[in-house]
N, C-alpha and C positions, 0 to 999 in steps of 0.2 A: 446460508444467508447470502443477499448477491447483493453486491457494491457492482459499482461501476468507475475505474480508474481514469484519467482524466488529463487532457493538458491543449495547451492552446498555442499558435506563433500568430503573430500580429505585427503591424508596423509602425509598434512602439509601446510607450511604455503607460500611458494613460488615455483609455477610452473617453474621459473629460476633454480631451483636447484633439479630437476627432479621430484617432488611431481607430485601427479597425481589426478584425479577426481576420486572417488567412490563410490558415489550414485547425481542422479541428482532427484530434483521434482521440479514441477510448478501446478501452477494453475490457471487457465483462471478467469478475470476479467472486468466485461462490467458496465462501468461507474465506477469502482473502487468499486465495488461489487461481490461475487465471484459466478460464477454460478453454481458451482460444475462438472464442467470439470476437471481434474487435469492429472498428468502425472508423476510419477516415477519409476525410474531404478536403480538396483546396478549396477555397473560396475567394471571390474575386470582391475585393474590395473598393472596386469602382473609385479608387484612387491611385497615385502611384506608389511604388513602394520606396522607401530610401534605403539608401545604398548600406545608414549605419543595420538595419534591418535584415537584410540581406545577407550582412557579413555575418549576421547571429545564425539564420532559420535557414541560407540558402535560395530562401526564392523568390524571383523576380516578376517584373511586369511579363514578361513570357511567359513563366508557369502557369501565371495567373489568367492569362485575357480570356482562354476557354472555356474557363471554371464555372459553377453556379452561381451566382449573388448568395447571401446570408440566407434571404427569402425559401429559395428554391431548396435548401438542405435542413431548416430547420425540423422539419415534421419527423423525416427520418432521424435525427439527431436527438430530438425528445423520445421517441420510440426507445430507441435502444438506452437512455438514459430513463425511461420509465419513473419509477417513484424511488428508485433505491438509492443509497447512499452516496455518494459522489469522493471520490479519494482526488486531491490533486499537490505536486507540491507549490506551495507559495499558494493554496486555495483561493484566498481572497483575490490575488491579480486575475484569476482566469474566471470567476465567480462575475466581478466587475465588467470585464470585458463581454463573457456573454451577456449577462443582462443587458447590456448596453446593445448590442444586437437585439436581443429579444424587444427590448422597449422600441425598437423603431418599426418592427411589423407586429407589435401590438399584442406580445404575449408577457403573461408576469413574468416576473425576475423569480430566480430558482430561490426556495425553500433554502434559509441557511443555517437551518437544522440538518441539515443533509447535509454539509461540509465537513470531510474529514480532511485537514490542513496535518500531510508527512512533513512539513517542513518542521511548524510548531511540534512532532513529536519526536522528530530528530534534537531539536533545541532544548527539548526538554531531559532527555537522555544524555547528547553531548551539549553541557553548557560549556558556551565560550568557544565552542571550537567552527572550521568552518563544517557548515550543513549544506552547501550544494546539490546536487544531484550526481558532479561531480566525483566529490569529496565524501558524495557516502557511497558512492560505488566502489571508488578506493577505500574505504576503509573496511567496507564489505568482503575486498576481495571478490567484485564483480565483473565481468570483461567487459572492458571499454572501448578493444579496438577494431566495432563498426561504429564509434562512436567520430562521429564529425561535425557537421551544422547539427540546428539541432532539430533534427527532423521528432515530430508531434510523436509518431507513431513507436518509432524507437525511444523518444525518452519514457511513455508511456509502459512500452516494456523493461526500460532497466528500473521506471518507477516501482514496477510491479516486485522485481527482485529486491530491490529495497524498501518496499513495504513490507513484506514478510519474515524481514529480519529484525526493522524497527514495532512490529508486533510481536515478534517472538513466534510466530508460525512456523519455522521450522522446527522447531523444538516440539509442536502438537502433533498427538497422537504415537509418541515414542513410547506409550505402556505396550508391555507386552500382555498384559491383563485385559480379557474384553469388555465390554461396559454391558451390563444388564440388559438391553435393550439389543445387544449382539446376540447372545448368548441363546434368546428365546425360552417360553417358560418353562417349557421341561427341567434345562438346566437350573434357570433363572431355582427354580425350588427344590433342586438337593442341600441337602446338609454341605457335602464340600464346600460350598458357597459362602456357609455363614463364618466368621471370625471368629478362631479358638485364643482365648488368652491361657496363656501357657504361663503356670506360677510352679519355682524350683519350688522341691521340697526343701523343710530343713538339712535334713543327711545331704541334697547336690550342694545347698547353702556353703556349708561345713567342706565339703570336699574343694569346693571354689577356693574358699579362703586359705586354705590349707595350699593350693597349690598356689598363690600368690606370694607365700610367703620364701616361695623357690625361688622366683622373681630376682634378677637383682636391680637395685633400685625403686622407687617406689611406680606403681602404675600411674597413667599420664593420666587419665579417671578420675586420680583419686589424689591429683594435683593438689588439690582445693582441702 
């Protein structure tokens, strides 16, 4: 299955009050593991940037004055976002904000059935506590320290690492049993295959109980 992980810097905090996108990245993931596809862009938002802004993401009218407009990057930017799912954390602010991009060169606003929101699943997991990107990379036991502004494409990848903890993906595929579908049909239709239920006779019954009663104290079993 491919999602696509997600995150946005902008200079500020509501595309209502004219803030704009100015760097976008992603990076493709099949099964909620990342393949190393990825995808980022500055983008010049034909505004200036403020400084509180800056002090977040790191970057300035200089980064910027090169860059492409929203315009120039969006084709390539739906490409690689395709039709699959979208992971972002705090999903709704970066959801908002592109749309508000998208609406001014006249494309719909992304499907928000495709929103998968790590924030709300961190919140749901740790209630009450803080859910950062931060705060769950510490508690992750993630490494943090190329962690500085907060550049798109890096949080993008420590998103990724705490996504797979807050699904429980590293826990998958720990059977050492292969799945039918591995196995092929040859295997797939030996007897070794099928499930033996194994019932003591009475005589191992008898010898069980019998050695229980060497025991001392009674069995923790048979508490109840």
């Amino acid at each position: 299955m491919r999602s696509v992980l997600l995150d946005t810097e902008t200079t500020g905090l509501d595309p209502l009050f004219g803030h704009r996108v100015i760097e976008i990245a992603a990076i493709e993931l099949k099964n909620e593991l990342p393949t190393g596809a990825s995808f980022r862009r500055l983008i010049n938002p034909r505004c200036p940037v403020p400084a509180e802004a800056t002090a977040i993401n790191g970057l300035t009218d200089a980064d910027l004055k090169d860059a492409p407009d929203f315009a120039a990057i969006a084709p390539e930017l739906l490409a690689f976002l395709a039709d699959d799912p979208i992971v972002a954390h705090n999903a709704p602010f970066d959801f908002a904000f592109l749309d508000a991009e998208f609406a001014r060169i006249g494309v719909p606003p992304l499907d928000r059935a495709r929103m998968i929101d790590s924030l709300a699943l961190a919140k749901e997991r740790f209630p009450g506590l803080p859910n950062s990107l931060d705060a769950l990379c510490r508690r992750f036991a993630i490494d943090l320290s190329e962690r500085g502004t907060h550049n798109a494409l890096l949080d993008c990848r420590l998103l990724a690492a705490v996504y797979l903890e807050l699904t429980g993906g590293r826990q998958r595929g720990l059977s050492l049993v292969p799945s039918a579908d591995e196995l092929g049909p040859s295997v797939r239709e030996h007897p070794f295959h099928v499930p033996i239920l194994i019932v003591p006779t009475e005589a191992e019954r008898a010898r069980h109980a019998a050695f229980l009663t060497r025991l001392k104290g009674r069995p923790l079993w048979q508490s109840n």
